[in-house]
RODO-2510 file (C-alpha; in nm, 4 decimals, decimal comma):
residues 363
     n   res          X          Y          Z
     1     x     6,9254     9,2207    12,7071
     2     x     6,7711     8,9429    12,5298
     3     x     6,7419     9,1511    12,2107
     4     x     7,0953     9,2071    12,2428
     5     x     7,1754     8,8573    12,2912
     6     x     6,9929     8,7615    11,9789
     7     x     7,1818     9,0096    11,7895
     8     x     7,5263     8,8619    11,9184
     9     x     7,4138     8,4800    11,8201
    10     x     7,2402     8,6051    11,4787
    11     x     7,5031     8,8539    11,3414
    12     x     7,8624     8,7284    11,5486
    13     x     7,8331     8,3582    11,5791
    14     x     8,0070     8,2377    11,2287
    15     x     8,2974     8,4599    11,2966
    16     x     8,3198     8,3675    11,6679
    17     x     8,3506     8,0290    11,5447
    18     x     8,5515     8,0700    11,2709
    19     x     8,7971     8,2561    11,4837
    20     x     8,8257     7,9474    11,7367
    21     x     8,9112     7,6984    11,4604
    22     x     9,1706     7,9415    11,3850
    23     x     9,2974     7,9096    11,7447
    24     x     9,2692     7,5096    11,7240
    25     x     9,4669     7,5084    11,3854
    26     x     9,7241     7,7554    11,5359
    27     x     9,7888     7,4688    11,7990
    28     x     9,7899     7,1763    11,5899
    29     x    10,0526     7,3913    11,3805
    30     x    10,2724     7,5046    11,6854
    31     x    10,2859     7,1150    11,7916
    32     x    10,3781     7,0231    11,3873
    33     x    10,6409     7,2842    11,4247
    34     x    10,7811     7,1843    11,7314
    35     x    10,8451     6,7833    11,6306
    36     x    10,9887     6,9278    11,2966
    37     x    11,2518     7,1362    11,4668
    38     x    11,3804     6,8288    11,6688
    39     x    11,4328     6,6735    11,3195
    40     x    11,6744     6,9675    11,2768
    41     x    11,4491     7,2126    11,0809
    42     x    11,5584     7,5883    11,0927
    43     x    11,3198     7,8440    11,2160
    44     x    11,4543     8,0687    10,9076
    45     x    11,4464     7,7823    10,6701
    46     x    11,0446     7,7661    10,7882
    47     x    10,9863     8,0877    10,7765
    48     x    11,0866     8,1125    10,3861
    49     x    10,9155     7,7703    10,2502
    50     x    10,5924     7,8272    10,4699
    51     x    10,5567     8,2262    10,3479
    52     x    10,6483     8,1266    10,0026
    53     x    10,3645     7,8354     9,9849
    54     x    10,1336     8,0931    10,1070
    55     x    10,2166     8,3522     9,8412
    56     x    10,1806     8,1042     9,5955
    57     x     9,8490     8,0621     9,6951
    58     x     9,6894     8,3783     9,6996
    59     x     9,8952     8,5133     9,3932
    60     x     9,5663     8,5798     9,1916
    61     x     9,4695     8,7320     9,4742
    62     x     9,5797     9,0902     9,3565
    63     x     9,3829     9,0596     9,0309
    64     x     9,0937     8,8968     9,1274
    65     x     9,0349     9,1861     9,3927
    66     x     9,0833     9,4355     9,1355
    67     x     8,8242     9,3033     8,8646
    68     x     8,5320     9,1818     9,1038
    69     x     8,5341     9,4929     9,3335
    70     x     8,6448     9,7760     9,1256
    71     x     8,9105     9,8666     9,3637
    72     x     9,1610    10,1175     9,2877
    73     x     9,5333     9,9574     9,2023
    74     x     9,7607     9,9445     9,5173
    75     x     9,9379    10,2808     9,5347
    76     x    10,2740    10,4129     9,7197
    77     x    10,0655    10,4860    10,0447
    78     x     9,9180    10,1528    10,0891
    79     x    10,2330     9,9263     9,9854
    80     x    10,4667    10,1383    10,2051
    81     x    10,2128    10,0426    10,5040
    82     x    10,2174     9,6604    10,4087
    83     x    10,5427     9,6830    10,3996
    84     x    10,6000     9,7922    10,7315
    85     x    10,3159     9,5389    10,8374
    86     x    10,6090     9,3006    10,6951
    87     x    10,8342     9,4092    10,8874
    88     x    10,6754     9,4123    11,1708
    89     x    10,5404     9,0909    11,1972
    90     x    10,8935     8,8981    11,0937
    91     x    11,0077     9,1511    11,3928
    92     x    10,7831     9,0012    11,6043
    93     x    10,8180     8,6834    11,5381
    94     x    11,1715     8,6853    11,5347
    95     x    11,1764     8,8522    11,9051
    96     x    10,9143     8,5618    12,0470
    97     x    11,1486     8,2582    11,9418
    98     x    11,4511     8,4589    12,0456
    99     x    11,3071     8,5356    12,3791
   100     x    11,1772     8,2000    12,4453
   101     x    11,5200     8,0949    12,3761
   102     x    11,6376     8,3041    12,6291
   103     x    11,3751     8,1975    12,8979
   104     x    11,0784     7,9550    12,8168
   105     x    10,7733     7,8562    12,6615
   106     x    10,5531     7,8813    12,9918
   107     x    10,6999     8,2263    13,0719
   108     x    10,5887     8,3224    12,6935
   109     x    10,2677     8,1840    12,7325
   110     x    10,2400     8,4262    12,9892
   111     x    10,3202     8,7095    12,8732
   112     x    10,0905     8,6625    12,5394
   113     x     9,8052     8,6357    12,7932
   114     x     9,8631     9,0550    12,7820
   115     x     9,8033     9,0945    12,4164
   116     x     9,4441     9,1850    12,5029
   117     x     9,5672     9,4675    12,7557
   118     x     9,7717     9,5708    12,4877
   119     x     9,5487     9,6084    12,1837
   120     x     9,2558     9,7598    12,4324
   121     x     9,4949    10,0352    12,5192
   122     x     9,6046    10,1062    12,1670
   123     x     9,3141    10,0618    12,0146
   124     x     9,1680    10,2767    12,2782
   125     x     9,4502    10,5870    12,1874
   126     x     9,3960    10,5433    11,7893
   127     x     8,9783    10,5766    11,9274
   128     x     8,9210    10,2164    11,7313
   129     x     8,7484    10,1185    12,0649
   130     x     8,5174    10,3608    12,2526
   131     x     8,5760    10,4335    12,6012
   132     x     8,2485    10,5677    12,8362
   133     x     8,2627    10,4318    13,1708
   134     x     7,9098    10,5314    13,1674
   135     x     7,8111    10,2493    12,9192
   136     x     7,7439     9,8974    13,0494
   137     x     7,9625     9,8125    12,7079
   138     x     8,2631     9,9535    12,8034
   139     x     8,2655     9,8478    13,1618
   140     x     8,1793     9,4633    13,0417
   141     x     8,4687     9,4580    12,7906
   142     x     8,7154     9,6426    13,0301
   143     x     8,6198     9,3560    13,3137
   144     x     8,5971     9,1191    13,0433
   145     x     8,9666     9,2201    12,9831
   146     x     9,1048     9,1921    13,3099
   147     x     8,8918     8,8404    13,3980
   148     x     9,0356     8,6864    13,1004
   149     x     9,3781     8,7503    13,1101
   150     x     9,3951     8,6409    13,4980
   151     x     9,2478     8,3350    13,3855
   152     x     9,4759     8,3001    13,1523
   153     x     9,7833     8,3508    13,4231
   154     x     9,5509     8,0924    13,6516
   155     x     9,5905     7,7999    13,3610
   156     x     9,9351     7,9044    13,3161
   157     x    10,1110     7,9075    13,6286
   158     x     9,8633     7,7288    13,8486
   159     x     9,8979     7,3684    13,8529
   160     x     9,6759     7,2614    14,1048
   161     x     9,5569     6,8844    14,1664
   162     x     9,4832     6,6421    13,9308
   163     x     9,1804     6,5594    13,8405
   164     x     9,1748     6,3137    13,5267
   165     x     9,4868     6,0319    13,5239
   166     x     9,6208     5,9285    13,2072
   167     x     9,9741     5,7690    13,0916
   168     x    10,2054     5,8021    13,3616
   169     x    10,4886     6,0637    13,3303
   170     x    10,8282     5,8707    13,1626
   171     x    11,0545     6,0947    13,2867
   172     x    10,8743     6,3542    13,6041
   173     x    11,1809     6,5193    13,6772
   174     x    11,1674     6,7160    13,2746
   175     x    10,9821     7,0353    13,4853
   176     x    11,3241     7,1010    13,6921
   177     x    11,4980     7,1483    13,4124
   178     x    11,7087     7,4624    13,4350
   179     x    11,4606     7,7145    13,2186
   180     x    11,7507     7,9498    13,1623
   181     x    12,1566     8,0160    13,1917
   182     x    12,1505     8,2946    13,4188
   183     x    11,9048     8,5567    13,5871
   184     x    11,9691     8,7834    13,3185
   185     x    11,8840     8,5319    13,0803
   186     x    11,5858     8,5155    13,1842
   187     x    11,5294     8,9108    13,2523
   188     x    11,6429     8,9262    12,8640
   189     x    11,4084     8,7038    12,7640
   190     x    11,0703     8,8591    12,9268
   191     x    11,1950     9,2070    12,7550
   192     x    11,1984     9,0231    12,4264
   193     x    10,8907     8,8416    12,4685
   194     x    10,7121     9,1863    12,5739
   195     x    10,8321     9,3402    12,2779
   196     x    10,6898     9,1204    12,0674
   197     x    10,3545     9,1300    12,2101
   198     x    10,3546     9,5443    12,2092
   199     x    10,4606     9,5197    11,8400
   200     x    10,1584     9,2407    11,7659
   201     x     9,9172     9,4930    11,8987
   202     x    10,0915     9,7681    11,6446
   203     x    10,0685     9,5075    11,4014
   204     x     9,6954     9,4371    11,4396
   205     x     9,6191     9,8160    11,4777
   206     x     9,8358     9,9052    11,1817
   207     x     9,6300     9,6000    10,9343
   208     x     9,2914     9,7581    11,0932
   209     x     9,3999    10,1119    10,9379
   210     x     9,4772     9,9340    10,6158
   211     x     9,1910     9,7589    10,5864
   212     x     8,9873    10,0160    10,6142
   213     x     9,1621    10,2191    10,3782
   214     x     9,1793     9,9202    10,1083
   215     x     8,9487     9,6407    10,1758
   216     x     9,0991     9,4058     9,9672
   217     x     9,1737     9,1920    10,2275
   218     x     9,3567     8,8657    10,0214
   219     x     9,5820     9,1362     9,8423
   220     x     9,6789     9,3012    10,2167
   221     x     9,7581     8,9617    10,3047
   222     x     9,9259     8,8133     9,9939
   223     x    10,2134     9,1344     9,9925
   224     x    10,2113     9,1001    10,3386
   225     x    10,3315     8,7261    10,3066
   226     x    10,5376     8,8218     9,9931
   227     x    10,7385     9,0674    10,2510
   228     x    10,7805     8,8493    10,4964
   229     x    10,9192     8,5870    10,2682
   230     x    11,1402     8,8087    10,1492
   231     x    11,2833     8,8963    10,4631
   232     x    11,3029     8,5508    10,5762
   233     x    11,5307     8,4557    10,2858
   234     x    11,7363     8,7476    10,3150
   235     x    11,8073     8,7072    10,7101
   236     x    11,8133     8,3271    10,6101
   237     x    12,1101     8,3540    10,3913
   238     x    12,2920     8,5291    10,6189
   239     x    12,1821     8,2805    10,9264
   240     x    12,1617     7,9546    10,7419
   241     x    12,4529     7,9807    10,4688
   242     x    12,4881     7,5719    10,4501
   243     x    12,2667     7,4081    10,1773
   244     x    12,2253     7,1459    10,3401
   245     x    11,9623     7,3098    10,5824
   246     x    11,7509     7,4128    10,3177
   247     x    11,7172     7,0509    10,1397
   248     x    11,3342     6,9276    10,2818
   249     x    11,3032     6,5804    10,3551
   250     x    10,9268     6,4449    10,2691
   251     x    10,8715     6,3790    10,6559
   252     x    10,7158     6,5729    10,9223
   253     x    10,8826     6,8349    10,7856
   254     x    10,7249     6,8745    10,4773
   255     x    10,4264     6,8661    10,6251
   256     x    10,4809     7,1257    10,8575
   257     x    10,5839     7,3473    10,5855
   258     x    10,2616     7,2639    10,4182
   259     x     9,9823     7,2964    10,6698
   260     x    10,1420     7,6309    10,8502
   261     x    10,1676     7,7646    10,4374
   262     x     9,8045     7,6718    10,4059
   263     x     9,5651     7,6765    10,7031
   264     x     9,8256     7,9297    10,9257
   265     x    10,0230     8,1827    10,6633
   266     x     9,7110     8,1761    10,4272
   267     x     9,4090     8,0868    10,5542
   268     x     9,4783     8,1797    10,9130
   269     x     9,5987     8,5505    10,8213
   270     x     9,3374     8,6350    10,5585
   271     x     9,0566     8,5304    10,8117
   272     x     9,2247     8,7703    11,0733
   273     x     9,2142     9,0149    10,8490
   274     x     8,8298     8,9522    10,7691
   275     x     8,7675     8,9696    11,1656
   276     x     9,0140     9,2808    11,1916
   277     x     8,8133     9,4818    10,9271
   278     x     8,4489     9,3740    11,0840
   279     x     8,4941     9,4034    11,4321
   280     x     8,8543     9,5646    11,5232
   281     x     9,1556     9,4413    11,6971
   282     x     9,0441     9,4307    12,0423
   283     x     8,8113     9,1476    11,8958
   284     x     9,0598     8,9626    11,7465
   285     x     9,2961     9,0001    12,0353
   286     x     9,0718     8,8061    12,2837
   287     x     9,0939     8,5421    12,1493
   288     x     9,4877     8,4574    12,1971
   289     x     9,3817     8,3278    12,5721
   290     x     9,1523     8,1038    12,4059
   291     x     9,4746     7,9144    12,3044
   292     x     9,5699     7,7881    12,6214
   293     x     9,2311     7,6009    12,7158
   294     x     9,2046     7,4406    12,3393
   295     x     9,5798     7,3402    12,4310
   296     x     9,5115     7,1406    12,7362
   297     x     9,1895     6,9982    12,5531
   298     x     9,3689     6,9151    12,2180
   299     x     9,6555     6,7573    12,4824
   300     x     9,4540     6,5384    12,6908
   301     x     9,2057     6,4299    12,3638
   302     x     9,4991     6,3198    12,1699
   303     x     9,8202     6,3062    12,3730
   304     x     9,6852     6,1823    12,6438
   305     x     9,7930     6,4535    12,9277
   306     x     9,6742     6,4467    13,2598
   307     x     9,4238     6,7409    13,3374
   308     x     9,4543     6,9726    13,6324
   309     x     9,2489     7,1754    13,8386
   310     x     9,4281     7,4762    13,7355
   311     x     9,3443     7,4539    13,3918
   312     x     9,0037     7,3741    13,4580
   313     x     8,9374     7,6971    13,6607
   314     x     9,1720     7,8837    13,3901
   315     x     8,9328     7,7851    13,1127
   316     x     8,6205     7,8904    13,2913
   317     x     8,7427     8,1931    13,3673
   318     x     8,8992     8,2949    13,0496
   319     x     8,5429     8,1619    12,8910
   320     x     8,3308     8,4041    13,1319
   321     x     8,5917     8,7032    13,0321
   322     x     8,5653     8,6577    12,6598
   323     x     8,1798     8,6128    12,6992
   324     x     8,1513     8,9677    12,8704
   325     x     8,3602     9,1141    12,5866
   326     x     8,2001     8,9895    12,3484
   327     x     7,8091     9,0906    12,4965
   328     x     8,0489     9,4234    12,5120
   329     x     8,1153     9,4417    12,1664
   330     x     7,7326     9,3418    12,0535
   331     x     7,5901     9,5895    12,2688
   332     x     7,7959     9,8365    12,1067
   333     x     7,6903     9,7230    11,7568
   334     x     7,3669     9,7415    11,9014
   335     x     7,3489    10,0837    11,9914
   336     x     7,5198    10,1954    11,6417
   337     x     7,2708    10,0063    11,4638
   338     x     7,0358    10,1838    11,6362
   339     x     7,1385    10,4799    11,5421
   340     x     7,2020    10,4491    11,1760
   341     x     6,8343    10,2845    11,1065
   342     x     6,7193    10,6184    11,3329
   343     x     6,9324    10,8549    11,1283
   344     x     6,8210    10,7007    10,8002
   345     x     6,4333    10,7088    10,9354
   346     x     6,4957    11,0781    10,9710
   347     x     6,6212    11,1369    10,6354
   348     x     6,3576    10,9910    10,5036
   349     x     6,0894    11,1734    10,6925
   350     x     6,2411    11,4776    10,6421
   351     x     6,1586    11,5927    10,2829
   352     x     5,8655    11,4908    10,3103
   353     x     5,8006    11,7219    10,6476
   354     x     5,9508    12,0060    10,4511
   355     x     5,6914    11,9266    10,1440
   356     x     5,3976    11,9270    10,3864
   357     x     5,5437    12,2264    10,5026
   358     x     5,5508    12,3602    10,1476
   359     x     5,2213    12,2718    10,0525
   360     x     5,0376    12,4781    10,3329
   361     x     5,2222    12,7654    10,2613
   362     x     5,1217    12,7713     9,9386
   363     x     4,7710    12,7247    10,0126
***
């Protein structure tokens, strides 16, 4: 075990780390978006500038792919399957806000929590993950799994006492705020919010089976912004037909637009996409509950939130799932490391056998 260990930390730690940041900057961005649309920006409107500042960005991306890795030029085959990456994604995205419209942000927060299930089941069918209940592996990631999603529920819906006091509350009664019209609202709003999470496990699936089919990784991602641009700015004109909404003020706004088109749209995607080629979805995946406890740290280190014994225990135990996943997912590299330096010792060995063998006979 400690061999295996030393793998993990030798081989897994940059992109484990890597992949957090990604998780911290996807919060920092969610807040940024959330004070620019109470200065009247439209989700559309976002969608459009943010994707567009992105595309900008990796526009060489195409030919810089081509020349430095010899790669063949993107054919019919591969830009039909980006393009239904496209869609899915602005899909997806367009069912979370519309579901959490219809509900609210904790009960989406919830549901997300399932991603994991999601992409271990797929990825499981489309044999991306191997399944031997025989393997110490696959029974840590399956537990791993399950333990990290109920954590997940635990520093969602669980409150609990409070254990650190900071600013008191300016208005307590916000939480009693009616969190939907009607029951069917809300009904409506967990359908939408579990689509969106079934089509984000197609959608990491779907990249995986690009990727390895055309690792150029900055061109996948650079059409697959250009798409969803597109379709932002289509739906936009339809759902935004005043000018005035697309005018940006150089605000918080601004920078919104700036920091998701660069660290989230860009930077965010193409290291997905890096992690999604090494390791799989299932990898990527786990670390959506991750998002909660940076959340609660990022809120009490520089908003000042109280903390709670429910997100304490949440964190732990979403930190003890992922762990056992990941020793999951190194053990399995393990073992196929293993066998490929075994299968190349025996190629090796093996002309020269059959030479020995040779040279007797002829004697």
């Amino acid at each position: 075990m400690a061999g295996d260990e030393r793998h993990f930390c030798s081989k897994d730690v940059l992109l484990i780390a890597t992949l957090v940041a990604m998780q911290c900057v996807t919060v920092g961005i969610n807040t940024l978006y959330k004070a620019a649309t109470l200065q009247g920006m439209k989700y559309h409107v976002f969608m459009v500038y943010c994707y567009g500042v992105a595309t900008f960005i990796l526009l060489p991306a195409p030919f810089f792919s081509y020349r430095s890795r010899m790669l063949p030029p993107v054919n019919f085959s591969i830009l039909s399957k980006i393009i239904l990456l496209g869609i899915i994604g602005f899909v997806a995205m367009t069912m979370g806000l519309s579901g959490i419209n219809y509900s609210s942000p904790t009960l989406a927060s919830a549901i997300s929590n399932l991603l994991p299930a999601f992409t271990f089941i797929l990825a499981v069918i489309f044999r991306m993950e191997t399944l031997s209940f025989s393997k110490n592996s696959t029974r840590a990631k399956i537990l791993g799994t399950i333990v990290s999603i109920t954590g997940a529920f635990v520093g969602t819906l669980y409150k609990g006492p409070q254990l650190i006091w900071s600013l008191p509350p300016l208005h307590s009664h916000s939480r009693s705020v009616s969190i939907g019209s009607s029951q069917d609202d809300w009904v409506l709003g967990g359908l939408l919010l579990s689509a969106e999470n079934i089509l984000l496990t197609y959608f990491y699936i779907l990249q995986t089976q690009i990727l390895k089919e055309y690792p150029a990784k900055l061109t996948v991602v650079f059409f697959y912004d250009l798409v969803v641009c597109i379709l932002s700015a289509i739906t936009g004109c339809f759902t935004e037909p005043d000018s005035s909404a697309w005018k940006i003020k150089p605000d918080i706004t601004l920078v919104t637009i700036l920091c998701a088109g660069v660290f989230g749209s860009c930077l965010n995607n193409s290291i997905h996409s890096w992690a999604l080629h090494l390791k799989g979805p299932l990898f990527v995946a786990m670390f959506k509950p991750l998002s909660i406890a940076i959340a609660v740290v990022m809120g009490i280190i520089f908003l000042g939130d109280n903390l709670y014994l429910g997100s304490v225990v949440g964190a732990t135990v979403i930190s003890i799932g992922f762990y056992m996943v990941m020793w999951g997912k190194a053990r399995e590299d393990t073992m196929i490391d293993e066998v490929i330096i075994l299968d190349s010792s025996l190629t090796t060995r093996l002309p020269l056998l059959l030479y020995k063998d040779e040279d007797m006979a002829s004697r």
